[in-house]
Phi, psi and omega in degrees: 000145171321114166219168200228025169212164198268036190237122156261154228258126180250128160299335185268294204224104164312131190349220206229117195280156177279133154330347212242165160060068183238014167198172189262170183245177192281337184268356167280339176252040169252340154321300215265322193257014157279330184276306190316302175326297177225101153276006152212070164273166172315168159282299207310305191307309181322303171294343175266230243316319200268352179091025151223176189266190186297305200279322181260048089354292169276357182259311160291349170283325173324297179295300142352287143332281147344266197297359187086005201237007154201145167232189190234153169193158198202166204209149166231113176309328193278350156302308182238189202222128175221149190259160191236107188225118177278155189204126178228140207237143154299119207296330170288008202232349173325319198264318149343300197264329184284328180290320168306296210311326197285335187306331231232109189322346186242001180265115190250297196231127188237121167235135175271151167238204190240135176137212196266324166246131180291336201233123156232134165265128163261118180294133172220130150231215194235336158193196205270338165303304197294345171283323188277339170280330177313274192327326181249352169275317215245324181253334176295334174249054200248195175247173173065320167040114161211347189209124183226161197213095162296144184219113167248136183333149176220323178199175185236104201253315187212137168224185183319314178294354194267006211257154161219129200288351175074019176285307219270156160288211171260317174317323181271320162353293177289330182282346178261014192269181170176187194266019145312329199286351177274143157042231027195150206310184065316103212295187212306308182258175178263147182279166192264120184113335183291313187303287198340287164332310165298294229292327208286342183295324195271017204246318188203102175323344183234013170322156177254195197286327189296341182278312174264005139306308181276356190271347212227347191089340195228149207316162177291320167314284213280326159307290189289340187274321165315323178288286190308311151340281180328307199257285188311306193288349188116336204268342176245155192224125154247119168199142155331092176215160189245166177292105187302301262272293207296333188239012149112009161270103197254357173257122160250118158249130171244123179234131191276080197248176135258143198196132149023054224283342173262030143205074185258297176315311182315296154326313244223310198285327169300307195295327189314313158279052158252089171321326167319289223260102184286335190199107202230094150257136151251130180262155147331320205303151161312301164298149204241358190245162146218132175242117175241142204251157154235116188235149154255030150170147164005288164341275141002343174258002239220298184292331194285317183302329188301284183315335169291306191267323163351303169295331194194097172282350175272006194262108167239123162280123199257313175210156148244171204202102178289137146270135195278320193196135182259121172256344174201144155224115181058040172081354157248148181276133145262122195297177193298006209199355151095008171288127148309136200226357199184185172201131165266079230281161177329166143185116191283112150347000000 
């Protein structure tokens, strides 16, 4: 499979980390959540917010990068169709199947978890057949096998990019927003190019125009009017995301819950202001949500379920999942301590 660094995915410990930079400082997460906010505002803007200047600015995000401990990336939902697939193997065959699944371009995010399936996947395909050959051509031949459990998006109530460390205040916020954050019409159909435009895009969310013009065929003009179309409608995802570990989340909890469908919204409108909750979907699956938390420590699962069913008393968590190790997110491999080490580029099933 396609990878675009020389780190290849190691099943017991994914490659090898730089020494430095082995945690974030408060100006490195007022940094990640100025880019989550706005991700290609200007340095100059970025630094009139946080009260530096452009250049060093851009030198500490270098390093950030550099060390692994935050990147830039982008997506379009609207390509694929994605599945959320638990996978359960024979523990010898565990670490095998942890390289494949991470080896595999349409395999977007690999978590080992605690339970009864060792794997959760997240999936992008191109429909719901190109979802049923992966499963039964691409994971049926993998080895040990033994259980595989598909769950598919139904709708997206909060995703990664929704998630924010809470660094910055309300003044600087509002000073990085602008009218990407409204609207804006989207045609009907995909344009000849677009699919291009993401992909050349998911390698580094702030690549410039000049770069992905020449990466995509189309104009600097057509680049930039797109990007801005794209992103304010929704249909492109830019975002930020970092080594939690290094910046005090040190717990992913997932939870399978069931609830209602007529207060599936309700759910989905609470959680969007919750900080715990990195991911709120509804699926196939009989739990009909999956909710996965960013915690800072163990404990913390404990106040959050209390407050979940508190909250939505028709609310049964049916199952829950500790991550032992996030082995890839969005296409980047990640080392044991959640520092990026590689990339795996994008690709629809």
């Amino acid at each position: 499979m396609p990878e675009d660094t020389a780190k290849t995915p190691d099943t017991g410990g994914i490659g090898t980390l730089p020494p430095d930079s082995a945690a974030f400082s408060e100006r490195d997460l007022d940094l990640v959540n100025a880019l989550q906010i706005n991700p290609r505002a200007s340095w100059t803007r970025i630094g009139a917010t946080l009260g530096l200047d452009a250049t060093t600015v851009a030198r500490r995000w270098q390093r950030l990068t550099d060390a692994g401990l935050a990147w830039m990336t982008a997506y379009a939902p609207e390509f694929a169709t994605i599945g959320h697939v638990r996978v359960h193997c024979r523990a010898p065959d565990l670490a095998a199947v942890s390289a494949a699944v991470c080896a595999t371009p349409s395999v977007f995010s690999v978590e080992r978890i605690a339970g009864r399936h060792q794997l959760q996947l997240s999936v992008a395909a191109e429909n719901l057949a190109a979802l049923d050959d992966f499963t039964v051509v691409h994971l049926a031949a993998l080895p040990g096998i033994e259980e595989v459990r598909v769950a598919i998006s139904l709708h997206m109530y909060v995703e990664g990019s929704h998630w924010r460390p809470q660094a910055l205040d309300a003044a600087q916020r509002i000073e990085l927003l602008d009218d990407r954050e409204q609207p804006a019409p989207s045609p009907a159909q995909r344009r000849a190019g677009d699919a291009a435009l993401m992909l050349a895009l998911s390698a580094d969310g702030r690549r410039s125009a000049a770069e992905l013009a020449q990466d995509t065929g189309l104009s600097e003009t057509t680049v930039r009017r797109r990007l801005a179309e794209m992103t304010r409608s929704g249909r492109l995802i830019i975002r930020c995301d970092m080594a939690q570990q290094a910046a005090g989340w040190a717990v992913n909890m997932h939870y399978w819950v069931r609830i209602p469908a007529d207060e599936l919204d309700k759910l989905g409108a609470a959680l969007a202001g919750w900080p715990e909750i990195r991911l709120c979907v509804a699926t196939t699956d009989a739990s009909n949500v999956l909710l996965i938390a960013w915690l800072r420590n163990q404990q913390e699962s404990i106040h959050l379920e209390t407050r979940l069913l508190h909250s939505f008393p028709a609310l049964r968590i049916v199952e829950r999942q500790m991550t032992l190790r996030v082995l890839k997110r969005m296409g980047r491999l990640l080392g044991p301590d959640g520092r990026a080490i590689g990339r795996v580029p994008f690709a629809v099933w």
